[in-house]
N, C-alpha and C positions, 0 to 999 in steps of 0.2 A: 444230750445231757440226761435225759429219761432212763437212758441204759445204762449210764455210768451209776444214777442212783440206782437201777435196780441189781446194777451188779454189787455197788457198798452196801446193798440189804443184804447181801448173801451169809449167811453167819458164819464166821471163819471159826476153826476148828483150834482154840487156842487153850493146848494142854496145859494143866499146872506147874509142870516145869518152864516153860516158855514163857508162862506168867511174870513166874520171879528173877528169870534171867532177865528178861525185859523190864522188868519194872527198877532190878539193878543196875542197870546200864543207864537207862532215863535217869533213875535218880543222880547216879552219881555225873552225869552228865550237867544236871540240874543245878549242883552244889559243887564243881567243880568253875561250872559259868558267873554263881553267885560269888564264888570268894572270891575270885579274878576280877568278880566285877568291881565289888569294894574293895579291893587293896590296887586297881588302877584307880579306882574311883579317888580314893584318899592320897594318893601318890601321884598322881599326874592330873585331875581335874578339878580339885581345888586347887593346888598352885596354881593352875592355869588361870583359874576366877580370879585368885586372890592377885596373880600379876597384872590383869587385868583393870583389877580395882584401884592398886596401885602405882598401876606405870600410865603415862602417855606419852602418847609416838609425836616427834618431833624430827626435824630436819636438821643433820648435822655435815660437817665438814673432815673430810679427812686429814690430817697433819700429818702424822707419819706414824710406820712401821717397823715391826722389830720383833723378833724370837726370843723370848726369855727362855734361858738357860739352868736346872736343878739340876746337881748332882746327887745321887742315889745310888749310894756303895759306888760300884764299878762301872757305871752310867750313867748316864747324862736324859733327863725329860725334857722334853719342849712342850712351849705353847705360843700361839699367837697373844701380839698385844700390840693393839691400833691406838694411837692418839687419835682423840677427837676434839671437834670443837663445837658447841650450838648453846645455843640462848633460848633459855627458859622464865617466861615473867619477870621476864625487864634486865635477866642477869646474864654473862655471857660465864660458859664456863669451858675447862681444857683438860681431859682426863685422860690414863693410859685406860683398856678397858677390853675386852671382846664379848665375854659372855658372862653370865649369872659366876660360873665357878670363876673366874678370872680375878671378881672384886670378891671372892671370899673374906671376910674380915678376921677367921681365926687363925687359917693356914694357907699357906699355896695349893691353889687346887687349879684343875684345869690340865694337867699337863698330861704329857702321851711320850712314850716312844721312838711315834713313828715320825721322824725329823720329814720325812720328804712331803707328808700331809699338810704337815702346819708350816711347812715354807710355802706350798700352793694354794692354803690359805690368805699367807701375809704379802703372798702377788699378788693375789686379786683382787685387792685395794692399791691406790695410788693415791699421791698427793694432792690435794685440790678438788678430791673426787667427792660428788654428795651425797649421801645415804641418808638411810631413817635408822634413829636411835629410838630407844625407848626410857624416859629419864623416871626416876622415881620421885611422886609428887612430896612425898614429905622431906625428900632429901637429896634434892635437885646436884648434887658431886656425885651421885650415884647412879649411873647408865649403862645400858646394856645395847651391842653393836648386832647382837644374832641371837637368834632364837632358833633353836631346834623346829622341822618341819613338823606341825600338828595332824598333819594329815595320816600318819600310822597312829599317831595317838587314840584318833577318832575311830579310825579303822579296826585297832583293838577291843574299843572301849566298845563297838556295834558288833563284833565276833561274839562278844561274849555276850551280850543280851540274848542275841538270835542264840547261844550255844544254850544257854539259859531259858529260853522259851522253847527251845527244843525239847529239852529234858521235861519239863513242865509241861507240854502239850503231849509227850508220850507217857508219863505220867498220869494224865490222868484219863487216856485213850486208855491205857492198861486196868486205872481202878476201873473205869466205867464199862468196858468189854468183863469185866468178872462181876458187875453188879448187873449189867444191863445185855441183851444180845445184841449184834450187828443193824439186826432189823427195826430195834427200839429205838437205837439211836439213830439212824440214819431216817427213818420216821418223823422223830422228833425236828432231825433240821431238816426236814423238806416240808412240815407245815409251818417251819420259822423261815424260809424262803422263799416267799410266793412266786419271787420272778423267776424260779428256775423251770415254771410252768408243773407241777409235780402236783395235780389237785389228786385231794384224797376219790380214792373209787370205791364203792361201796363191793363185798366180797362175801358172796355166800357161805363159806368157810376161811374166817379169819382167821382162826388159828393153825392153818393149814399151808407154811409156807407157798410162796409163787415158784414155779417151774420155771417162768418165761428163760430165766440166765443160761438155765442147760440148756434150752428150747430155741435159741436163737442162736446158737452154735453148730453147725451142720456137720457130721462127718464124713470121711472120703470111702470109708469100707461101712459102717451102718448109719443108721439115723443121725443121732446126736453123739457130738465129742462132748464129753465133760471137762469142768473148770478141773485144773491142778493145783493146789496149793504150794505152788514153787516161786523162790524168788524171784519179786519184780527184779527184771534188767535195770528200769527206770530208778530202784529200790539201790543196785548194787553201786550205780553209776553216781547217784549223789552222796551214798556214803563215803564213794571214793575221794567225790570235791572235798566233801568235808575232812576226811583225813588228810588231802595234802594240803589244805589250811591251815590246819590244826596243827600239824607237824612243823609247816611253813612259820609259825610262830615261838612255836614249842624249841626249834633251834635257835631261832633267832633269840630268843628270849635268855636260853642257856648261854649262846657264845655272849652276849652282854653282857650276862652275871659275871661270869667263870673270866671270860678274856677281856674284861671291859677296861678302864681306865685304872693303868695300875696305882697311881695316886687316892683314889677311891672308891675302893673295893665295897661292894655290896654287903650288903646286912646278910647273916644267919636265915632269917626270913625268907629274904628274897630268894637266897639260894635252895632252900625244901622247897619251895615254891616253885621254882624254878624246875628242878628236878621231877617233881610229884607230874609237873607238867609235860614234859621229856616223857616220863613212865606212860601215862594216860596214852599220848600219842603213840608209843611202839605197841602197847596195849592196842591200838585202833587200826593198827597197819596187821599186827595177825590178825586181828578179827574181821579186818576187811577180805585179806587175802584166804583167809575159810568162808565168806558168805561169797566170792569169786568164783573160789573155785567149784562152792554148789551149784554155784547160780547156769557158771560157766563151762565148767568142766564136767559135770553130770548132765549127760544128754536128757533131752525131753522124755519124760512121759506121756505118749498121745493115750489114754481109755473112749471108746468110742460103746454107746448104748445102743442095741437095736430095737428101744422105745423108749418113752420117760412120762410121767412119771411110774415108775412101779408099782404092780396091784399086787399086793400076795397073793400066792398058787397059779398066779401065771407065769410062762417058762420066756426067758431072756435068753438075746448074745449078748457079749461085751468081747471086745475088740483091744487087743494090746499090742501096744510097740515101744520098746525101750531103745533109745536110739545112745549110739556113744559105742567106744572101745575100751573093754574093761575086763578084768578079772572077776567075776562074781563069786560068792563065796557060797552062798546063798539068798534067791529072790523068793520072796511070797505073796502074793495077793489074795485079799478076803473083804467081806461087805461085813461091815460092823455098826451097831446100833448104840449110840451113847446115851445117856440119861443125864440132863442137867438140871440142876435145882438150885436156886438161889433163896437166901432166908437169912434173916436178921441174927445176928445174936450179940445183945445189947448195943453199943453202937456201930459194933462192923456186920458188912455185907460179905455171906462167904456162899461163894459157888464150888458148886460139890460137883465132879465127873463120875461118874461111875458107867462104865462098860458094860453092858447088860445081855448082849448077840455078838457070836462073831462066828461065820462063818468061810473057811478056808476055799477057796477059788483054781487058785495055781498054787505050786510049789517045785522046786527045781533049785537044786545044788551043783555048787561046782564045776560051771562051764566059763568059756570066755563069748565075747561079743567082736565085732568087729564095724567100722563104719560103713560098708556095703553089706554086710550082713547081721542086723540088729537081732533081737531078739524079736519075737513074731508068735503071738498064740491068741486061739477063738477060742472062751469058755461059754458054756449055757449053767445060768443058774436061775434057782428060784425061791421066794421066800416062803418060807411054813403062812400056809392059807390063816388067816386069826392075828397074822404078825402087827404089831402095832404101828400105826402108822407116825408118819414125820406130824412135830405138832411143835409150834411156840404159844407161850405164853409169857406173860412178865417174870412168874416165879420159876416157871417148869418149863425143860425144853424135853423132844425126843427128835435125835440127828442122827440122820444115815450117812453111810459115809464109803467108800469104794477105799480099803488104805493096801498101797502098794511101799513094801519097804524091800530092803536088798540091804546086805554084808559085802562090802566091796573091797576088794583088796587093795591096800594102798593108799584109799580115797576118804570121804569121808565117809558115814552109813547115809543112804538113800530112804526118807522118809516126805511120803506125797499121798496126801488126800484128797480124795475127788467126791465129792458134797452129791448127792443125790436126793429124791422126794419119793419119800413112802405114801400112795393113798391109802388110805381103807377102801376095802372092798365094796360095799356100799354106795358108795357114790357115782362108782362104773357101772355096779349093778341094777340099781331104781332106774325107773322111767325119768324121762324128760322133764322136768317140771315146766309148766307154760309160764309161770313168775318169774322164771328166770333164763328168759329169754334173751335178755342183753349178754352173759354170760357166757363164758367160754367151759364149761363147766370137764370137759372131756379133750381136755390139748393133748395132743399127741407128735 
């Protein structure tokens, strides 16, 4: 649990475009959850209360069976209609009946098409046979033989909260990552956690990022591999459930509209609705199958360090391997220095990126790769002696960073950052202080 929080300290590299794409998706995810939620809400669970309030379930008797017949132009609609019989407060009574549409009092409703359905409905009652009705208390002639299964209804009505506290919980992961860093927040819930064992440790240089995340990483050609900022598996693998949910409804919801009972065609309403719902999910199914095939189809980045954290003016390896079969158009790697600032301006929090260092590594155009034969290079680099080092604070951040990007033919562009720690010089170079003895002050 210890490493998992100290790998969520790690401050992810979340550009301003990435912001707003993300914060678009959340949102509309958000308001997409809410209006679904209130138009089930007002369409299927208030009736549901209000049948509730006014029906009680009661033991009836079957009498008999029979298919009513509507003609409609040049065919013919069925519906089931059961006789029943049962006694309600003292009174006995005997009505044709099956479901809510059946006893419509304006028009014939209820009916379908499909003759073979509603004759496999009216077998599967018999005469003599005893069921539960549901009678209306204020108007005991008035019963109902079937009720629709509640269990999708329920099923729906929990898709869209969780679809709804999705969007809401990424939401405000997105404002809170542009107002606060990785490490603030994940700070914050590990002294609002006590049981996860996370007690605060006092730290000679606090503003000086922890190393441990790259440092507990080993490499197979130098010291330390570094973290990649590439899609979780676990990331691509539950977007997937969720789009075939999503979709899994998003049809179903459409063929009901569109093909539902042609005696009672759906509202105007329903059907935008419907639809906007259809768009949303094919919208979810590209976006899935582009985060797939980064995830998936763009082989790994391993970058391996032969030390960490970084002193300026002292000389490095780093270690590359791009694995995958692919056309490259062009690959480049460089260590880049961001500058981040956050600062009020009347009631919004706006964080500012600005690029301040960037130093070119590799470069190499226009080869192909192969899966026995990836791509494979050792660079030595080093940073100008005075370089500023890696530093957070509440307002101010300075983040290093390894970015490996690539032009791929065909695929999508390959963009991967690998989070690194700047010391200052200084701190390798003083004596040992004896105060700080419990201190690891020189990880290597």
């Amino acid at each position: 649990m210890k490493r998992l929080l100290n790998a969520l300290q790690w401050p992810v590299f979340f550009s301003k475009k990435q912001a707003s794409v993300q914060f678009f998706l959340y949102g509309t995810l958000f308001v997409i959850g809410i209006v679904f939620f209130f138009v089930h809400f007002f369409n299927w669970v208030l009736p549901n209360w209000n049948f509730h309030r006014e029906f009680e379930q009661v033991l009836c008797t079957i009498v008999d069976t029979k298919i009513a017949e509507l003609r409609k132009e040049d065919s013919f609609l069925y519906r089931p209609e059961i006789q029943i019989q049962y006694s309600f407060r003292n009174s006995s009574y005997m009505i044709w009946t099956y479901e809510q549409a059946t006893l419509h009092p304006d028009q014939p409703r209820g009916f379908d098409s499909d003759e073979e359905s509603v004759k496999a409905i009216v077998d599967s009652y018999r005469s003599g046979q005893l069921a539960r009705c549901w009678v209306r208390i204020n108007d005991p002639t008035y019963a109902v033989l079937y009720r629709p299964p509640q269990v999708w209804g329920w099923f729906f009505l929990l898709m869209m909260l969780l679809i709804a506290g999705a969007g809401l919980a990424g939401l405000w992961l997105t404002i809170a990552r542009k107002r606060y860093s990785q490490e603030h927040l994940v700070g914050k819930w590990s002294r609002g956690l006590p049981f996860l064992g996370t007690s605060p440790q006092r730290k000679p240089f606090p503003t000086i990022p922890d190393p441990t995340v790259i440092n507990d990483s080993p490499g197979t050609h130098l010291a330390y591999r570094l973290p990649t900022s590439q899609i979780s598996v676990i990331r691509v693998i539950g977007s997937i459930l969720l789009c075939v949910f999503w979709n899994i409804i998003a049809w179903s919801v459409l063929f009901s509209v569109f093909l539902g009972n042609a005696e009672n065609p759906s509202s105007i309403v329903s059907r935008v609705l419907a639809v906007l719902f259809f768009l949303l999910g094919l919208g979810m199914i590209v976006w899935v199958i582009n985060q797939a095939l980064i995830a998936f189809g763009l082989g790994a980045t391993l970058l391996e360090l032969s030390d960490h954290p970084i002193v300026p003016g002292r000389s490095y390896r780093l270690h590359l391997m791009q694995l995958g079969a692919f056309r490259i158009n062009e690959f480049s790697v460089a260590i880049v220095c961001e500058e981040v600032a956050r600062f009020r301006q009347g009631t919004d929090t706006i964080t500012s990126h600005k690029e301040v260092f960037r130093k070119a590594l590799f470069h190499k155009t226009d080869f192909e790769t192969q899966q026995d034969t990836p791509l494979v290079e050792e660079m030595r680099f080093s940073l100008p002696f005075g370089a500023m080092h890696s530093f957070f604070t509440e307002h101010n951040e300075i983040r290093w960073k390894i970015s490996v990007q690539a032009d791929i033919a065909q695929w999508p562009n390959l963009n991967r950052d690998c989070p690194i720690i700047v010391r200052p010089s200084h701190i390798v170079a003083a004596p040992y202080p004896a105060e700080y003895d419990d201190y690891d002050l020189y990880p290597r």
